[in-house]
N, C-alpha and C positions, 0 to 999 in steps of 0.2 A: 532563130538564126541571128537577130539584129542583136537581142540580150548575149548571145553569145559570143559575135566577134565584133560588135560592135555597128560595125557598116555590111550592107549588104550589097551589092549591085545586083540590078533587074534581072542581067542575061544568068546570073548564077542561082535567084530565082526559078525563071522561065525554067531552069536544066531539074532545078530541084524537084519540082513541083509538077512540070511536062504539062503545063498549059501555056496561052499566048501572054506574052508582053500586056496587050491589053488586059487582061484580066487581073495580072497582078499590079499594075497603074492603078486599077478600079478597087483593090484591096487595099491597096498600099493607100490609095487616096481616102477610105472608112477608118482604116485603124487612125492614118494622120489625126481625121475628124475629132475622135475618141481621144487623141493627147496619147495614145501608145507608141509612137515614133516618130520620127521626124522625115518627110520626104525631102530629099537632094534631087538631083539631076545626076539619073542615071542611079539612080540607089535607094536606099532608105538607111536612116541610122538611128541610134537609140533617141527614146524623146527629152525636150530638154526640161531639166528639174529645178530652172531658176524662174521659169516663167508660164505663167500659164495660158490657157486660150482662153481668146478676145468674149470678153462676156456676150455677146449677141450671139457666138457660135455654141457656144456653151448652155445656152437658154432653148437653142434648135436642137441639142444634141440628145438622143437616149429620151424623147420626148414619153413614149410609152410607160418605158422602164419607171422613169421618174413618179410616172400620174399613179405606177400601183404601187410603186414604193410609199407613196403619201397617203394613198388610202389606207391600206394596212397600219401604217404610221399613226393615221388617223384615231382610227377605228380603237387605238390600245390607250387614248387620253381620255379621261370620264370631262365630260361638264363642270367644272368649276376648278377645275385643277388650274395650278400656277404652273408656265414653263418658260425655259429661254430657246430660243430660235436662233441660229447665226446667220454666217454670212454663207450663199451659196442658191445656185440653183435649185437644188432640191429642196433644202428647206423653203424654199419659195412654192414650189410644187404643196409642201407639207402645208403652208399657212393656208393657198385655197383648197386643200383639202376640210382645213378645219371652221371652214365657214357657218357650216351649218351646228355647228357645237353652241352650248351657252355660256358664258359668265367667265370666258377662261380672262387671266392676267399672265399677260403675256412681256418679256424683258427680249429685245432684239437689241443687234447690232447692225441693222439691215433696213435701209429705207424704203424697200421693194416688200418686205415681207410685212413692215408699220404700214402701208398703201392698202397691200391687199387683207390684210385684217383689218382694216376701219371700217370695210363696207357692213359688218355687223357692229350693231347698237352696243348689244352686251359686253363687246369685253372691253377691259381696260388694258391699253397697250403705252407700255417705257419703252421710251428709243434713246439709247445710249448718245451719248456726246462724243467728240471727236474729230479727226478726220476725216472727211468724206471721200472716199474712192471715187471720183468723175466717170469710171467705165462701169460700174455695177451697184453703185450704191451701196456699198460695203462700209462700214465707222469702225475706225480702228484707232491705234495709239492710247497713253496714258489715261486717261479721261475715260476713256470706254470700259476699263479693265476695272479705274477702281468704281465704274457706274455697278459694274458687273456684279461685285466684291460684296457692291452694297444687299444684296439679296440674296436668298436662303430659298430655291424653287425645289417645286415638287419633282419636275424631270426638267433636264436638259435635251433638245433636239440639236444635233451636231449633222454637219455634213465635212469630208475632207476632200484634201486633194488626191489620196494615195494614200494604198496601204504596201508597206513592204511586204517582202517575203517572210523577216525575222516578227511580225508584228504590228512594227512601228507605225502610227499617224503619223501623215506629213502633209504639208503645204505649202506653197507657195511664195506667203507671205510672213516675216513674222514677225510682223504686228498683229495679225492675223491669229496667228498660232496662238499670242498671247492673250488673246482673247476666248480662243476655243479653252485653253486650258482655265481658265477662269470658270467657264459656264460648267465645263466637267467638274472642278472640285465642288462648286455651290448648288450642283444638284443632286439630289434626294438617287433619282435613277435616270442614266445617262443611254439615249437612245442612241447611235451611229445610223444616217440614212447613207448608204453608198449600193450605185449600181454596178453591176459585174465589172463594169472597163474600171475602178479601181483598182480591183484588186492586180499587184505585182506592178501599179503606177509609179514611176518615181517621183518627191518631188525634195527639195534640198533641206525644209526646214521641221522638225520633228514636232509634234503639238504632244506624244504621247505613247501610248502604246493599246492595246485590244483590253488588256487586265482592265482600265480606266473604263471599261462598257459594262453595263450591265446587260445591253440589246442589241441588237446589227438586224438590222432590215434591210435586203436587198432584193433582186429579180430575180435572181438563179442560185440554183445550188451550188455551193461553195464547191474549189478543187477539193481536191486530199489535201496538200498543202496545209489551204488556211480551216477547212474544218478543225484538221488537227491543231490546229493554233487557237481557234474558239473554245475547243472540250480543254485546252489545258490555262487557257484564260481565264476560265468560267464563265462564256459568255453565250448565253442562249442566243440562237439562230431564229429569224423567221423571214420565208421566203415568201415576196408578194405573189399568187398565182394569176390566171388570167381570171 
């Protein structure tokens, strides 16, 4: 309804649906969490695609989703492989997954993902130069892109802000973007970690498109929609289970 006409008000909810006001405050207040809308007063409207949520809420969010997205994630990198990591929750989730692996060399643009890969001796971890993001510890700008440029990895691990309907990668940010697209062309095979509330997110800056994947790792099985959008990508699907 909100994708549709925009704004919604609650009482036209409540009618829709023929449950109470609170229930759909309690809905509307999940999906807010997720970045799928925006709550108003008295309403809910579409969500906004110039900004994203506050990285501590982002870190609490889809906490599950995330832990079996990484392991899976995990699970498909051998020992000693070279990879880049960026910026984002999940890939944060993927780096302590990869704790217990050996000898990887690892290229981030992410001060949170260099922290929690140091507690293993074996690898050797590049952390991009840059501007520091103060709210999540994200490196972005010039410096980062051509750190990026400089290396030739085995797979890229990517997380985004949003997949359109048509495809497209989008984000947030883009200095951001320009940096995702760096690690996409300099890897060998390019993973996408996104849990379900991606997919049909808006967000204003495009990093790419689905073709750019070789992998999509997620929680749930895709709609109709974007399945048909992977079989004609060519991008294999795997779905983390419990």
């Amino acid at each position: 309804m909100v994708t549709r006409d925009g704004f919604v008000a609650t009482e036209s909810m409540v009618a829709a649906f023929d449950v109470t006001p609170q229930t759909i405050r309690r809905d509307l207040n999940e999906l807010g969490h997720e970045g799928l809308l925006t709550r108003f007063h008295g309403g809910a409207g579409q969500a906004k695609s110039v900004q994203n949520q506050p990285y501590a809420d982002r870190l609490l969010s889809g906490v599950q989703a995330k832990q079996k997205i990484a392991q899976l994630t995990a699970s498909l990198i051998p020992n000693g492989a070279s990879l880049f990591l960026n910026i984002g929750t999940t890939t944060e989730a993927v780096a302590q997954a990869l704790l217990k692996h050996e000898d990887l060399h690892v290229v981030t643009n992410n001060i949170n993902v260099a922290q929690i890969l140091s507690r293993n001796e074996s690898f050797k971890i590049m952390l991009a130069g840059g501007h520091v993001r103060n709210l999540d510890g994200g490196i972005t700008g010039a410096a980062a892109v051509d750190f990026v440029d400089s290396f030739r990895m085995d797979i890229g691990v990517v997380g985004v802000g949003g997949i359109d309907d048509d495809g497209s990668l989008l984000d947030f940010d883009p200095e951001e973007v320009r940096t995702a697209q760096s690690i996409m062309r300099n890897s060998r095979r390019v993973i996408l970690v996104a849990d379900q509330h991606k997919f049909g997110r808006r967000a204003m800056n495009r990093s790419g498109d689905l073709s750019d994947l070789d992998l999509l790792v997620t929680d749930a099985p895709l709609s109709p929609v974007f399945d048909t959008l992977c079989t004609k990508a060519d991008v294999k699907v795997r779905v983390a289970s419990d």
